[in-house]
N, C-alpha and C positions, 0 to 999 in steps of 0.2 A: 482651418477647422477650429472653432472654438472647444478649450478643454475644458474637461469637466475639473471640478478641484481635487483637494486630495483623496487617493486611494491609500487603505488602511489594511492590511491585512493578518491575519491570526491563524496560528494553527498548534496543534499540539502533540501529535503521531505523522509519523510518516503517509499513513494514506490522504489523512485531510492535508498535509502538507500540498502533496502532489498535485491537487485539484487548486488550493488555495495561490501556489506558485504558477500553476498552469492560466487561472484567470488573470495572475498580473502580466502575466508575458502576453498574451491574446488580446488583452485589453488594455496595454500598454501604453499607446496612443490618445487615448484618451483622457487622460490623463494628467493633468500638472506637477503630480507628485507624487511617489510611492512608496509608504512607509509600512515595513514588513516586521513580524513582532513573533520571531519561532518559539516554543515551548518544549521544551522535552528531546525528542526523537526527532520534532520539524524540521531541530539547528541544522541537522544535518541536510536535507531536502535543500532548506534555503539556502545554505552555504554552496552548494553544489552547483547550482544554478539561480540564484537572483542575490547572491552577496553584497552587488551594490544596491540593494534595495534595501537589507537588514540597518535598521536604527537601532543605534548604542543609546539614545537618550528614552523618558518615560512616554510612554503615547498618552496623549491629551486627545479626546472628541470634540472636534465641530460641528454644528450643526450641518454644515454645508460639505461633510465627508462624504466617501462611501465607504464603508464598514464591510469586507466581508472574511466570513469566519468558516474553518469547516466545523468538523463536528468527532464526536467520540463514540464509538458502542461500549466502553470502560469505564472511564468516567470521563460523562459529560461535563462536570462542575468549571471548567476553567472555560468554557466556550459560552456557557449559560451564564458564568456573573460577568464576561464584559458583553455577552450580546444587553442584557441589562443596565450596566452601566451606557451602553451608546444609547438604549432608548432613555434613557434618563436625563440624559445629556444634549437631548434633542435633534440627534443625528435621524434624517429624514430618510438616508438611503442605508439599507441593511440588510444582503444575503448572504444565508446560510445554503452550502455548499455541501450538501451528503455525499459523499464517495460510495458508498455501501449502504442499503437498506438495512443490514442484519442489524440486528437490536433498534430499530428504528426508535422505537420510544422511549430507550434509554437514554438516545440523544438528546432530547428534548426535558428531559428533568435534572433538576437542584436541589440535593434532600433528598432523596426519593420523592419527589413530587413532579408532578407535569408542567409545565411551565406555564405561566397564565398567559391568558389571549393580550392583557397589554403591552407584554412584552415580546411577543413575536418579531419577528422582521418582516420586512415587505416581501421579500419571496424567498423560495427553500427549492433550491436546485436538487433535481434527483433523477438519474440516471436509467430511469427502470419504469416503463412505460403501464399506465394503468396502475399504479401503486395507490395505494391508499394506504393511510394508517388508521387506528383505533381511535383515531380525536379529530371534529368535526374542522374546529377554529385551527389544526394544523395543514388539515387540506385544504384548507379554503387558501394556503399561501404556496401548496406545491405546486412545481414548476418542471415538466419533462423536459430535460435538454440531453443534447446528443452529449456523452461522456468527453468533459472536457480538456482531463489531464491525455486521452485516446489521442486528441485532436493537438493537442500543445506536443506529443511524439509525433505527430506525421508531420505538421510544420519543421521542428525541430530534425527531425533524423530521416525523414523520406529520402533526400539528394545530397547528403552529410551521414555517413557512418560516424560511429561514438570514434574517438579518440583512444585507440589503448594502450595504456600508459601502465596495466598492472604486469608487474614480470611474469607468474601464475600465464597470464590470457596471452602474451606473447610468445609464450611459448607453446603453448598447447591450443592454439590458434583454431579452433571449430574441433577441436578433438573431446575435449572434457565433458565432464555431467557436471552442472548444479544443482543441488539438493537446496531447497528455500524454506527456511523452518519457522515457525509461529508458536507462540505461547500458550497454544491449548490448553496445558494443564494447570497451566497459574490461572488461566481463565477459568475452566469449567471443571476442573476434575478430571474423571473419568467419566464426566458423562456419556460422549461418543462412541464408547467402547475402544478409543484408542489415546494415544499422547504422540506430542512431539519425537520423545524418545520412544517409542515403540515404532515410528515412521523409520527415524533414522537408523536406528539399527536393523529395520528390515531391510532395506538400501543396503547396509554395509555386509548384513551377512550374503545376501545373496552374492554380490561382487566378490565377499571372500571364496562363497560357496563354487563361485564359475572361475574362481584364479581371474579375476579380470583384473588388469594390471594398469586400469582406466584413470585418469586422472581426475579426481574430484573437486570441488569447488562448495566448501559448505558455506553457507551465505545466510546467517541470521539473521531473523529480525531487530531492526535498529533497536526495542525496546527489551531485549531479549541479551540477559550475561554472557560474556564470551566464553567465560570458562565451563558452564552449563551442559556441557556435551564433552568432556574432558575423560568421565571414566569411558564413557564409551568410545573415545579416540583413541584410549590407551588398548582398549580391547581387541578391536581391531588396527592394528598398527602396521598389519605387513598391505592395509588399503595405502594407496598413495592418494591421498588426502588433505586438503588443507583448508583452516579456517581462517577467515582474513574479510578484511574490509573491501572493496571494490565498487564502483562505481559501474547502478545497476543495470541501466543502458548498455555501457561498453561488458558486461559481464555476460549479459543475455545474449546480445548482436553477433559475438564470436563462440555462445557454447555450440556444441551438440545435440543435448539432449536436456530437458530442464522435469523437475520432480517437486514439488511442491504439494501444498494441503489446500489450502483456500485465497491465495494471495494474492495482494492485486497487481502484484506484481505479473501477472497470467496477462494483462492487458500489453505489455513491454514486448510476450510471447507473441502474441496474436499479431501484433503489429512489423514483429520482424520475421513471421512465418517460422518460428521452433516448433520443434514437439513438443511437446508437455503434457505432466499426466497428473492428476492428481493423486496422491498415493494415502489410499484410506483404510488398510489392511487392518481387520478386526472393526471394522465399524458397524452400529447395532441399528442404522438406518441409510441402508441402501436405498440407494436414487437413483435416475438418469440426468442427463446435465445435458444438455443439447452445446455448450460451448467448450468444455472440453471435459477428455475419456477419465472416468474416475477408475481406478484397479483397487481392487477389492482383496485380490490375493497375492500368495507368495507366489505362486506359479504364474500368473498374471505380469507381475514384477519380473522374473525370472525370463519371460520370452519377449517384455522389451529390451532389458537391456541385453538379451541375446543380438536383438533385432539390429541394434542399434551399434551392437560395440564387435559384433560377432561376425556377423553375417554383410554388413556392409563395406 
C-alpha cells in the first residue's frame, strides 16, 4: 500500500484530544509519519495513549502534509492561528475535527471574529447528522461522520478490558459511583440555574442523607483545579470519597454507577453499557435527551442511588 506522507496532529482540551488521538490510531496505516503536538489538557490524552507519537521538536508545515486539528467551544484562538498558518504554508490537506456541536461558531473565530472562507480547511468532521451552522462558506465544508473517538473505543476495548492499575478501582472493583464534574461556572455563570458545586454537593448530601457508606470516585475535568471541591470534601467527610487521577476507560469499565452533567465522557458509558445520569438539579431549562436520563431533582437522585446501591 502506498503511504500517504506526513500526519500532523493538534489539539488543545481533552475532548478535541480524543477524536484528534482517535483519527491517528484508525488512520495509522496510512501514513508515513505521525507527528502529534498536545496543548493544555490534550498532554494528558496523548500521553495516555499515542506517546510515541508526541514530538518534542517545533512543527514546521509541508505542503504535502495532513493537518488535522480539533477544535474549542472556550477558546478557539490556538486551533484557528495554526489552522491558518498550514493554509499559508500551503498545506493542501486540512480537517477540522468537532467533537461537540455546542458553541459551534465559537469554534470557528479569532478575535471574536468568524474566520474567513480562505482560510477554511477542506473538511470539518461533525458528529451530529443534519447540523447546520449560521455561515454559508462553513457548511459548504461539513462532513457527517459516525463519531470517531466512539469507534477508536470499540476497536480499542470491545475484546480487551482497560488495565486496572488504579488501587481506588481494584478494590472496589464494579462497586463505586463516579461523579464526573465540568467547569460550568468558570464558563457561564450561573446561567443554568445550577454549578458544578451545587451538582456535587447534591450527590454528597443525598449519600450522607441515606448513611450510604458507598465508595466514590470524584473524577474532574483535566481543565479543572484539584483543589476546587476541597471545602465541600471537608463538609462532607464521613463520605468515603476520593479525588484522584485515573485513567478514564479503566475508571468507567469497572464502576457501578456513573453521575455526570454534559460529558463526553457519557460516550466511554454508552460503549461499556453503565448507567449514567446526568444530574441537572435546579436547572431553569428542562429537556428531554433521548440518549441519556437527565434528573432534575433531589428525590430523583435519591431513588437512583437507592436503586443502585440499596436495593441491588
Amino acid at each position: 500500500m502506498n503511504k500517504l506522507n506526513r500526519l500532523l496532529i493538534f489539539a488543545n482540551d481533552a475532548a478535541s484530544a480524543n477524536v484528534t488521538m482517535a483519527y491517528s490510531y484508525i488512520y495509522k496505516d496510512k501514513y508515513s509519519e505521525i507527528l502529534a503536538y498536545p496543548n493544555g489538557a490534550a498532554s494528558i490524552i496523548y500521553k495516555e495513549h499515542i506517546q510515541h507519537y508526541i514530538s518534542n521538536s517545533s512543527y514546521n508545515f509541508l505542503s504535502t502534509d495532513t493537518v488535522v486539528l480539533g477544535t474549542s467551544g472556550i477558546d478557539a484562538s490556538f486551533e484557528m492561528n495554526l489552522l491558518i498558518k498550514a493554509k499559508k504554508a500551503g498545506v493542501k490537506t486540512i480537517i477540522i475535527i468537532v467533537d461537540n456541536i455546542s458553541n459551534f461558531n465559537m469554534r470557528f473565530t479569532i478575535n471574536n471574529k468568524i474566520i474567513d472562507k480562505i482560510y477554511l480547511p477542506n473538511e470539518i468532521w461533525i458528529f451530529t447528522k443534519n447540523f447546520q451552522s449560521d455561515y454559508e462558506h462553513i457548511n459548504n465544508k461539513l462532513i457527517y461522520k459516525e463519531n470517531i473517538y466512539y469507534q477508536f473505543l470499540k476497536q480499542k476495548y470491545t475484546n480487551k478490558p482497560p488495565l486496572i492499575k488504579h488501587k481506588f478501582v481494584k478494590k472496589y472493583k464494579n462497586k463505586y459511583l463516579v461523579i464526573l464534574t465540568e467547569y460550568i461556572y468558570e464558563l457561564y455563570g450561573l446561567q443554568f440555574g445550577f454549578t458544578e458545586y451545587d451538582i456535587v454537593e447534591n450527590i454528597l448530601q443525598v449519600v450522607n442523607n441515606l448513611n450510604l457508606s458507598i465508595p466514590i470516585f470524584l473524577k474532574l475535568h483535566p481543565r479543572e483545579n484539584k483543589n476546587k471541591f476541597n471545602i465541600l470534601l471537608r463538609k462532607y467527610n464521613k463520605v468515603n470519597i476520593i479525588n484522584d487521577n485515573c485513567n478514564i476507560q479503566e475508571l468507567i469499565y469497572y464502576s457501578k454507577l456513573i453521575f455526570g452533567i454534559r460529558s463526553s465522557v457519557f460516550i466511554e458509558c454508552k460503549l461499556f453499557q453503565k448507567p449514567v445520569f446526568s444530574i441537572q438539579i435546579g436547572s431553569n431549562n428542562k429537556t428531554t435527551n433521548n440518549i441519556i436520563t437527565i434528573i432534575y431533582s433531589l428525590e430523583d437522585l435519591k431513588e437512583i442511588l437507592k436503586k443502585y446501591f440499596l436495593n441491588s
